[in-house]
Each structure stands twice: as C-alpha cells, then as structure tokens.
C-alpha positions in Angstrom: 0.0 0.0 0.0 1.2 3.4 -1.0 -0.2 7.0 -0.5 0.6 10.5 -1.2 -0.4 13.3 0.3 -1.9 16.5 -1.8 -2.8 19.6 -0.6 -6.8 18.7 -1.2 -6.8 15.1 -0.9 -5.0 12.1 -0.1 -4.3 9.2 -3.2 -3.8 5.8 -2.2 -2.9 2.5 -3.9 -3.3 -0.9 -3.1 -1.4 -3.4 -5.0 -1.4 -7.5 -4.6 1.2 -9.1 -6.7 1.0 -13.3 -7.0 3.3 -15.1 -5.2 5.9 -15.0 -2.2 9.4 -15.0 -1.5 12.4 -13.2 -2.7 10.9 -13.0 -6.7 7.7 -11.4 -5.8 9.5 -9.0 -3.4 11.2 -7.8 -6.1 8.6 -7.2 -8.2 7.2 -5.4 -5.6 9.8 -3.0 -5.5 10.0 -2.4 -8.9 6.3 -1.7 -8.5 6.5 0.7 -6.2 9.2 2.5 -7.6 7.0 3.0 -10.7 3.9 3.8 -8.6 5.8 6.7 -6.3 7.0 7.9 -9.8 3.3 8.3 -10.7 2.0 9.8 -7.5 5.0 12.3 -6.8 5.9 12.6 -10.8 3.3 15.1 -11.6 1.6 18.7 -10.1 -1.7 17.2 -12.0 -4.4 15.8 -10.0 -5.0 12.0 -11.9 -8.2 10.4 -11.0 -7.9 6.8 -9.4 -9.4 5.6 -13.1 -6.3 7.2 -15.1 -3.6 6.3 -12.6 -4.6 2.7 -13.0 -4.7 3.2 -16.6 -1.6 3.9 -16.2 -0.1 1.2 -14.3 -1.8 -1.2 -16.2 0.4 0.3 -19.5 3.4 -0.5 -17.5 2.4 -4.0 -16.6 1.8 -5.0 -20.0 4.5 -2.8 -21.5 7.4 -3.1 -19.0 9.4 -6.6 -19.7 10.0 -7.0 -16.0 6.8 -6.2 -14.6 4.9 -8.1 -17.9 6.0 -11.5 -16.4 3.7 -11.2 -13.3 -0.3 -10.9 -12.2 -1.5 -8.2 -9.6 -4.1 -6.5 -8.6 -4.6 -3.2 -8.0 -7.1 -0.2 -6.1 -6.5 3.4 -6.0 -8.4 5.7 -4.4 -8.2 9.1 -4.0 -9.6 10.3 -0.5 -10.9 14.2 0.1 -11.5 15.5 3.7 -15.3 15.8 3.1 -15.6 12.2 2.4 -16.0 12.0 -0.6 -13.6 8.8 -2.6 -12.9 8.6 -5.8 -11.8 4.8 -6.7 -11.1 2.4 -9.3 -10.0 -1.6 -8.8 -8.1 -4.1 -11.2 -9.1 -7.2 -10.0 -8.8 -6.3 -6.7 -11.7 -6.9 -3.8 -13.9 -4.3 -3.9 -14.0 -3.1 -0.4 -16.7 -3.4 2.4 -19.1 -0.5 3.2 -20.6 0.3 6.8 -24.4 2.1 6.3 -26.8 1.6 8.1 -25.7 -0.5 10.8 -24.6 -3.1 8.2 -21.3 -4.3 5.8 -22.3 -4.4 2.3 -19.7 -4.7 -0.6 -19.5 -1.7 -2.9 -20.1 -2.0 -6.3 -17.0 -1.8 -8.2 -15.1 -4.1 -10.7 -12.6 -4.0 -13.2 -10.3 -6.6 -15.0 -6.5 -7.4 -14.1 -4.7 -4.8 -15.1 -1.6 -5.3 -17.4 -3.4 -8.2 -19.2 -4.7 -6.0 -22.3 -2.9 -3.6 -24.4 -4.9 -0.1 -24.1 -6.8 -1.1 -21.1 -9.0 1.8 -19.2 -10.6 1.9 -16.4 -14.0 4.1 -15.0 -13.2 6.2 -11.6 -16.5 5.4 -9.3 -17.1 8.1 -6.6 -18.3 7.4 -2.8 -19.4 9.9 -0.8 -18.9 8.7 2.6 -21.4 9.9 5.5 -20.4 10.6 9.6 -20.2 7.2 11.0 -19.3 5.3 8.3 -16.5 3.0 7.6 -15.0 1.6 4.6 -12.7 -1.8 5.0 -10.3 -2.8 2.0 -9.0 -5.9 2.3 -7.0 -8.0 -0.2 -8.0 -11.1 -1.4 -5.9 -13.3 0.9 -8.4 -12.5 3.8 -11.2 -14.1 1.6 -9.1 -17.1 0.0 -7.7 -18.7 2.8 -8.3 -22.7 2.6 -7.2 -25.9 0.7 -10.1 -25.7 -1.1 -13.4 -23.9 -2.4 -15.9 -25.4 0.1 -12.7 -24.4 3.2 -12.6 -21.2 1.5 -16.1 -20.6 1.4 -16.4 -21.4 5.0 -13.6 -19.1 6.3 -15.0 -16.3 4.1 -18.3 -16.8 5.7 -16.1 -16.9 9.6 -14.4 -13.9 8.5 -17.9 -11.6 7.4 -19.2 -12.8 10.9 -16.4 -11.8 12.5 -16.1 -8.1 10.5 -19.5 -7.7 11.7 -19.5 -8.8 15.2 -16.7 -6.0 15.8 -18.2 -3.1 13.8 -18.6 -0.8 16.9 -14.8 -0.8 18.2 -12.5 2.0 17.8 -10.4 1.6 14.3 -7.1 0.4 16.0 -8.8 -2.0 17.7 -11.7 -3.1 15.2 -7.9 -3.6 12.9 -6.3 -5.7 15.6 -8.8 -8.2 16.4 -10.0 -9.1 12.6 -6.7 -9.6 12.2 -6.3 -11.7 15.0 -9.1 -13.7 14.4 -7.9 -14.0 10.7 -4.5 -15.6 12.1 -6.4 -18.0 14.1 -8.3 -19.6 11.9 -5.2 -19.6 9.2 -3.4 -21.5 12.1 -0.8 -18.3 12.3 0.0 -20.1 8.9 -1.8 -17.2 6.0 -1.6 -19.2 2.3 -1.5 -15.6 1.1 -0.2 -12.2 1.9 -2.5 -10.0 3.5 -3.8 -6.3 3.7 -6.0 -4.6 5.8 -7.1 -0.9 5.5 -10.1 1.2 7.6 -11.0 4.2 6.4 -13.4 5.6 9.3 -15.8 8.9 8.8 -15.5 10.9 11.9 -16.2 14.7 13.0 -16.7 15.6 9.1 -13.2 14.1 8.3 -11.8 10.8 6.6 
C-alpha cells in the first residue's frame, strides 16, 4: 500500500502481486518505484481511473513487470468524504451504512493483461459514522479448497460484523487476530487490511 499526500486530498494504492518470496518482493519493489513515480511525478491531480490506466500500460508494456499478475485499487480520498476509486481485479471493499457491511459496487479486469486497457473512476461519498474496509483477497481465499474457503470467508464476514462498533485500532487488531487464528498463524496468502473511518466531518 502506498499513498501520497496532496494539498486537497490524499491518493492511495493498493497493490497484490501473485506469489511470495524473494521474486515477488522484487517485483514489488520495482512496482513501487513506478507507482511513487506516478503519485509524486506530476503537479496534475490524476483520477484513481487514469492512474490505473496507467499502471496497467506499465504491466503490460514493462518486460520485467509483464511477467507477473496483480491487482490493483487506487483511491483518492478528500476530507469531506468523498472517494474517488477504481479496482483491477482487486476486492472491492466493504461499506458500513446503516448499521450493516455491504460490498461496494466496483469491478474492473486485471490490469496489465490488455494492451490499451482503461478503467472508469467510481465516486463514494462517505457519511459521519461510516466506515470503509479494503481488504485483499488473501483474507477471503484462505483454505485448501473452495468449500474451506467458502467457510472461512463466511467466519471472516461474521467476524467483520460482530466487531463493527470498536474503535479503528482495535476493530484492525482483532480481525486480524481472528484471521490468524483460523489460518493457524500459517496465512496461504499475503494480507492487507485498511479502515478508512468517517468521523467529526473528516476521513
């Protein structure tokens, strides 16, 4: 996860790249040295769908980063709540309203797979009270198989919603810890967790 801070909003991207170990941390560096590149490179304010556009041109374009799969969200976050976002494969996020977790409505392919690929910049306007949970998709595919999976996704919603009233720090700490617990401290995947929590007219 990287971020940038802008004098009228805050841009953050998410990025899940397959596989562990010492090749995929190095194409995670080379990954975020492209996508600092992006955020810093330029006094023009991109939209979530145009940076992604972007990094999906580099995927398919850039001979080392060609030879791996990711998945990718960027958002870009403005103190009245309002987010703009726009996902590549990526989970698309949980939304608290109305005293429930519903999952927002955005999609968009892997990005680096196509030539010319674009992607459509979706705009929230988060409310006082509400939350927003990005997770990637190692919280939700954890499990030998599809039926284990299926169950542990399932474990993991109930949990997400039995601990919707704790602070953020906390609300973090214990999804987490229940996440480890039923991996068996032994996660098949790498995972990210991110709140984003509406409070006193301020992400």
């Amino acid at each position: 996860m990287l971020w940038h801070e802008m004098p009228d909003r805050t841009q953050v991207v998410f990025a899940d790249l397959m596989g562990h170990g010492a090749k995929a941390k190095y194409y995670a560096h080379a990954l975020a040295g492209y996508l600092r590149g992006i955020l810093s490179g330029t006094s023009t304010v991109l939209a979530p769908g145009q940076i992604l556009t972007l990094i999906s041109d580099a995927l398919y374009d850039d001979q080392l980063l060609n030879s791996t799969i990711a998945t990718c969200m960027v958002m870009s976050i403005q103190p009245d709540g309002r987010i703009e976002m726009a996902s590549g494969g990526h989970p698309p996020g949980l939304l608290w309203r109305d005293q429930q977790w519903s999952p927002l409505a955005l999609s968009g392919g892997l990005p680096g797979l196509l030539a010319g690929q674009s992607y459509e910049t979706s705009v929230l306007k988060m409310e006082e009270g509400e939350r927003l949970l990005i997770a990637s998709d190692g919280l939700w595919e954890q499990g030998d198989s599809r039926q284990e999976r299926h169950a542990n996704e399932t474990t993991m919603l109930e949990t997400i919603d039995r601990e919707s009233g704790k602070q953020p720090e906390i609300f973090i700490e214990d999804v987490w810890r229940a996440f480890m617990k039923l991996a068996d401290h032994k996660p098949s995947d790498d995972v990210t967790l991110a709140l984003f929590d509406r409070r006193n007219n301020a992400a």
